[in-house]
C-alpha positions in Angstrom: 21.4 -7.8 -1.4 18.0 -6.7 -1.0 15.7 -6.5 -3.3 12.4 -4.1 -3.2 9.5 -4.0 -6.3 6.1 -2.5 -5.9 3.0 -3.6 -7.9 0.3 -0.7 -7.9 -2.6 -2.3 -9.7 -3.5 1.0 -10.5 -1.3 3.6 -11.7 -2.5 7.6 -11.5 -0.6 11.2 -12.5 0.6 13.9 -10.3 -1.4 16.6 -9.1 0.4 19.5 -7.4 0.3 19.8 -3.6 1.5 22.5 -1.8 1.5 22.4 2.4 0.8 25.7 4.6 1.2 26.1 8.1 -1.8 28.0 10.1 -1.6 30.5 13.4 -3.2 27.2 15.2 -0.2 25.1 15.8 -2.8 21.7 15.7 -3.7 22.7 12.3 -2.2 22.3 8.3 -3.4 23.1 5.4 -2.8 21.6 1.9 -3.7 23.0 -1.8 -4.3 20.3 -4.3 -4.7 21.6 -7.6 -4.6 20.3 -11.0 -2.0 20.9 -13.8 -2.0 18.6 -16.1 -5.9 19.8 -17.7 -8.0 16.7 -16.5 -10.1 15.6 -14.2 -10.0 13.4 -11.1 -12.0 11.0 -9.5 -11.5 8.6 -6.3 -7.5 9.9 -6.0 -5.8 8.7 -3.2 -3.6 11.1 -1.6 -1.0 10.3 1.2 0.1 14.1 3.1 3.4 14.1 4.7 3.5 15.7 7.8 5.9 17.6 10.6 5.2 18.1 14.0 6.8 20.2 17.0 7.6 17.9 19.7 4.2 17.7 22.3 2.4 19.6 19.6 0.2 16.3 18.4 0.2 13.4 21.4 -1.2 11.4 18.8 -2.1 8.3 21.1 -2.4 4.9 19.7 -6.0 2.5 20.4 -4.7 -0.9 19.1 -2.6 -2.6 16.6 -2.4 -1.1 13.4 -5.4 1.5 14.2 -4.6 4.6 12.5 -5.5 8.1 14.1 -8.2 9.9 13.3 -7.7 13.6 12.9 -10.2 16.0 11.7 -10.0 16.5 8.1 -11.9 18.9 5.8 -12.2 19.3 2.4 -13.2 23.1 1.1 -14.9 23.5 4.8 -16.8 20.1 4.8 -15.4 16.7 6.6 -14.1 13.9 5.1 -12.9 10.4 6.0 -9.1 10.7 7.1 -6.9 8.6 8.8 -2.9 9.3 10.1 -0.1 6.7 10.1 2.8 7.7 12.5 6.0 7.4 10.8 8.3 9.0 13.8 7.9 9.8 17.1 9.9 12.6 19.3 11.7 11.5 22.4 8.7 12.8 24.5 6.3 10.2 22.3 4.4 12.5 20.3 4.0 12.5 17.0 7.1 13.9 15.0 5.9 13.0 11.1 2.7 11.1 10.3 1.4 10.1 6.6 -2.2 11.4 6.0 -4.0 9.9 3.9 -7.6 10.8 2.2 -9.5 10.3 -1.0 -10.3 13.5 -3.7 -13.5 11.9 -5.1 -14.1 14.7 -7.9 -11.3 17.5 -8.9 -12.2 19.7 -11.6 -9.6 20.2 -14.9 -8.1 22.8 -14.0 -9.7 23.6 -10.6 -8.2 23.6 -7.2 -9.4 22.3 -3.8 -8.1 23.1 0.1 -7.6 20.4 3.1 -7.4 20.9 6.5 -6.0 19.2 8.9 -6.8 19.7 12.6 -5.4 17.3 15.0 -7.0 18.8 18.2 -10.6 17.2 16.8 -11.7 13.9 15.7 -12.4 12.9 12.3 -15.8 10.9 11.2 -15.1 6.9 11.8 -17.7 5.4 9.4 -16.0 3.1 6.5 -17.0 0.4 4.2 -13.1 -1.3 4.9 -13.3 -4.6 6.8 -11.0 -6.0 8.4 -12.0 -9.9 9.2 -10.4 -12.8 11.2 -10.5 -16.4 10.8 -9.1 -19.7 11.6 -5.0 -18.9 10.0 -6.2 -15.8 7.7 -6.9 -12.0 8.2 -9.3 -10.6 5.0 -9.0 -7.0 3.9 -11.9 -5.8 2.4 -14.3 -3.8 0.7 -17.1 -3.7 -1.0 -15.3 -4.4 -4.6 -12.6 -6.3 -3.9 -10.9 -8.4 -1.1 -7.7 -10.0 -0.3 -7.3 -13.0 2.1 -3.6 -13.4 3.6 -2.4 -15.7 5.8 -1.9 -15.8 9.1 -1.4 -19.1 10.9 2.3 -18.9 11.1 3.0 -21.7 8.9 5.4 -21.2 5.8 2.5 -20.7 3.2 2.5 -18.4 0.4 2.0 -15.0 1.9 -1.8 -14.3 -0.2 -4.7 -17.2 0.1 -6.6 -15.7 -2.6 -8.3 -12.4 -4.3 -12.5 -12.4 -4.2 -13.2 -11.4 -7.9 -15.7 -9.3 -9.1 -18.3 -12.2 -9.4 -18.1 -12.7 -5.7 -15.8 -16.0 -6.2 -12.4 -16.6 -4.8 -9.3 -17.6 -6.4 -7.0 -20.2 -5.0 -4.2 -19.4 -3.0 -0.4 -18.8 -3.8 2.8 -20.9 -2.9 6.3 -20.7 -2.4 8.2 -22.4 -5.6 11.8 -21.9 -4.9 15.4 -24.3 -5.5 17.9 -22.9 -3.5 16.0 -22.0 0.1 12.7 -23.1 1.6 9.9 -21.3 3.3 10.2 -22.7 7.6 7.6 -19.7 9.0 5.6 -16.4 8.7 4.3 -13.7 11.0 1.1 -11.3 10.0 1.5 -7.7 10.9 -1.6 -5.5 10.9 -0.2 -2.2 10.0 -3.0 0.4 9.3 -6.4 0.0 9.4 -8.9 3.6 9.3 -11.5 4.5 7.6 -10.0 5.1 4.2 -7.2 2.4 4.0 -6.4 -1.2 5.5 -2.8 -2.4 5.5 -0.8 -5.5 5.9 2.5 -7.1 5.9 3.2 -11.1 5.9 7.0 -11.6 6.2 8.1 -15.4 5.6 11.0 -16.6 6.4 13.5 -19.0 4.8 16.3 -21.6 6.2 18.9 -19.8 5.0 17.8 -16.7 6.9 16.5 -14.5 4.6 13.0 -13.6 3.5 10.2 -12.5 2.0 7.7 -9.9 3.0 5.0 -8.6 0.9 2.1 -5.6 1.9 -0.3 -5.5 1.0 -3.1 -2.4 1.0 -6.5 -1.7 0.0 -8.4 2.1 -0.1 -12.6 2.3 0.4 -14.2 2.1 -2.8 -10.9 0.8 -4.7 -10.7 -1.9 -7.0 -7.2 -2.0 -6.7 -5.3 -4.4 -4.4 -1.9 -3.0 -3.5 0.8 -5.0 -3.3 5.0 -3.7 -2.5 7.0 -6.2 -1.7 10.4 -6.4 -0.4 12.7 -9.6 -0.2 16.4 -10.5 0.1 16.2 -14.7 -0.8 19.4 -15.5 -2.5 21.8 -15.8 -3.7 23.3 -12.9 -4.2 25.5 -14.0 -7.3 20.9 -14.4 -9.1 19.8 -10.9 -8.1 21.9 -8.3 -9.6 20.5 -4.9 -10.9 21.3 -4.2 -14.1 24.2 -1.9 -15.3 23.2 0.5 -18.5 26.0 2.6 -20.1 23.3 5.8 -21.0 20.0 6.5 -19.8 18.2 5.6 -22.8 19.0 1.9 -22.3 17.8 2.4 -18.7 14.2 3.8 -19.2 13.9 0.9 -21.9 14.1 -1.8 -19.4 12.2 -2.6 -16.7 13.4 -1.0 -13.6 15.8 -3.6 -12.2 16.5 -7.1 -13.8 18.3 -10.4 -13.0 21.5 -12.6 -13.6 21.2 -14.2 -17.2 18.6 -11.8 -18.9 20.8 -9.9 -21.2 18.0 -8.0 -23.2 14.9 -8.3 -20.8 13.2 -10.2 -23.0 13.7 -13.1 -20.7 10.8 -13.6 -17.8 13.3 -16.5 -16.1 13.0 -14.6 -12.5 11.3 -16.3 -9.9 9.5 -13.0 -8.6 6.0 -14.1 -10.4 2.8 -14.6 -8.1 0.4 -17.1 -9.2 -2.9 -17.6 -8.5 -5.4 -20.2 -9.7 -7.8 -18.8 -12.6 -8.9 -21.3 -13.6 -12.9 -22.1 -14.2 -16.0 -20.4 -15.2 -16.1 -18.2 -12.2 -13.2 -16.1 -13.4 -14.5 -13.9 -15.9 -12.6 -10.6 -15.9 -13.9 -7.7 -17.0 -10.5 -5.8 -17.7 -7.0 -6.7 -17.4 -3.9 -4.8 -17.0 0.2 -6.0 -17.9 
C-alpha cells in the first residue's frame, strides 16, 4: 500500500480566493482577500488554472523550467512562474499551477492578480539552483538544501545549510526488511519564485521511496512531501477510528503496533547530524 506524508516546515491559514475570467481569453484574474482579520506577509499562493485547448501554447525551455507568464499584482508586476499539470491533445496547456508570493495583505483588505499568458513575466530571482560532483543544491539566500544525485542508493537529502552558514551532515537509509540498490534526481520546477525536486530511491524488493523537496525566494522553510510504498504491507496500516473525535486526536495516519499513538516505533524519521557548536538554532518547531 502506498503510503503519502507531507512535512510543511511552515504551516499558514486560508485566505479566500476567488478566480474570474476576462473578455481576453489569454488573461485570469484572481481576488485574494482576507477573512480571518489578520495580516499577511511573504504568503505563498499556488492558482489553479483552466485553459481552452490552443488558448496558451505554453512551450517548455528545459528540464524543470517553469513558464513565465505575466503576472500583476493591483496593476504592478510581480515574480510568477506556471507549472503545467495537463496538456490538451494538441500540446497546449490544459491546467497549470501558478504560483506567486503576497508580501504584505492588509487585515481585512483585498488585493487583485492578473494573469496574462500572451506576455512574459520579470525573470530576476534570488533561487539557485547549483550542480556538483553527485548533488543538485536548491537555494536561497536563507536557507539551502543539498540532495543527491549521483545515482547511488544514498539517503535522498545530503544536508540543510543552517542559518550560521554551516552544513549539516547527510541522511541514510536505516531499514531491516529491504535495502536501498539506486536513485534518480528529477528537477521538477525551477522559476523565479520556487525550485523543486524529487529523488526517488529504489529498493530490492521493488518498491521505493521518493521524497520532494521545494523551496520559495525569501523562505526559510524547506519543503519536504514525501511519498513511499517500502513494505510490508502487513507494518503500514492506517488506522481505523470508531468516531471522528478519536480521529482528529491522532496523527493523521499511524502504524502496525501503535495502539494509542504514543508510540514513535515507525521507521518514517529523517535524521540529520546536529551535532557541534555550529548548530545553534534560533527557533524550533515539533
Amino acid at each position: 500500500m502506498k503510503k503519502r506524508t507531507t512535512t510543511p516546515f511552515l504551516a499558514t491559514a486560508a485566505i479566500c480566493l476567488a478566480t474570474t475570467f476576462t473578455a481576453n481569453a489569454a488573461e485570469r484574474t484572481l481576488a485574494i482577500r482576507d477573512t480571518i482579520g489578520r495580516d499577511w506577509a511573504e504568503e505563498p499562493i499556488a492558482w489553479s488554472v483552466e485553459f481552452k485547448p490552443d488558448e496558451w501554447p505554453g512551450k517548455t525551455a528545459g528540464e524543470g523550467k517553469a513558464l513565465l507568464p505575466a503576472v500583476t499584482r493591483d496593476g504592478r508586476p510581480i515574480p510568477a512562474q506556471a507549472q503545467v499539470l495537463e496538456r490538451h491533445a494538441d500540446g497546449s496547456v490544459k491546467s497549470a499551477a501558478v504560483r506567486f508570493l503576497i508580501d504584505k495583505l492588509a487585515r481585512d483588505r483585498a488585493t487583485e492578480i492578473r494573469l496574462d499568458t500572451a506576455k512574459a513575466g520579470p525573470v530576476e530571482t534570488q533561487l539557485r539552483v547549483e550542480s556538483g560532483d553527485g548533488f543538485r543544491v536548491l537555494a536561497n539566500p536563507h536557507t539551502a538544501v543539498k540532495l543527491a544525485a549521483s545515482g547511488k542508493a544514498d539517503g535522498p537529502i545530503l544536508g540543510i545549510r543552517l542559518a550560521s552558514g554551516k552544513w549539516t551532515g547527510s541522511n541514510a537509509y536505516a531499514t531491516t526488511t529491504a535495502k536501498p540498490v539506486g536513485s534518480n534526481l528529477e528537477l521538477l520546477q525551477e522559476g523565479p519564485v520556487h525550485v523543486a525536486a524529487r529523488v526517488t530511491t529504489t529498493f530490492d524488493n521493488g518498491r521505493r521511496h521518493a521524497p520532494t523537496v521545494g523551496l520559495w525566494a525569501g523562505s526559510r522553510v524547506i519543503e519536504l512531501d514525501e511519498e513511499f510504498d517500502l513494505g510490508p504491507d502487513e507494518k503500514y496500516k492506517f488506522k481505523e477510528f470508531k468516531e471522528d473525535k478519536d480521529e482528529l486526536a491522532w496523527e493523521w495516519w499511524g502504524w502496525y503496533g501503535d495502539k494509542d499513538g504514543t508510540q514513535e516505533t515507525h521507521p518514517n524519521n529523517w535524521v540529520l547530524d546536529l551535532s557541534g557548536a555550529d548548530f545553534q538554532p534560533k527557533a524550533a518547531w515539533w
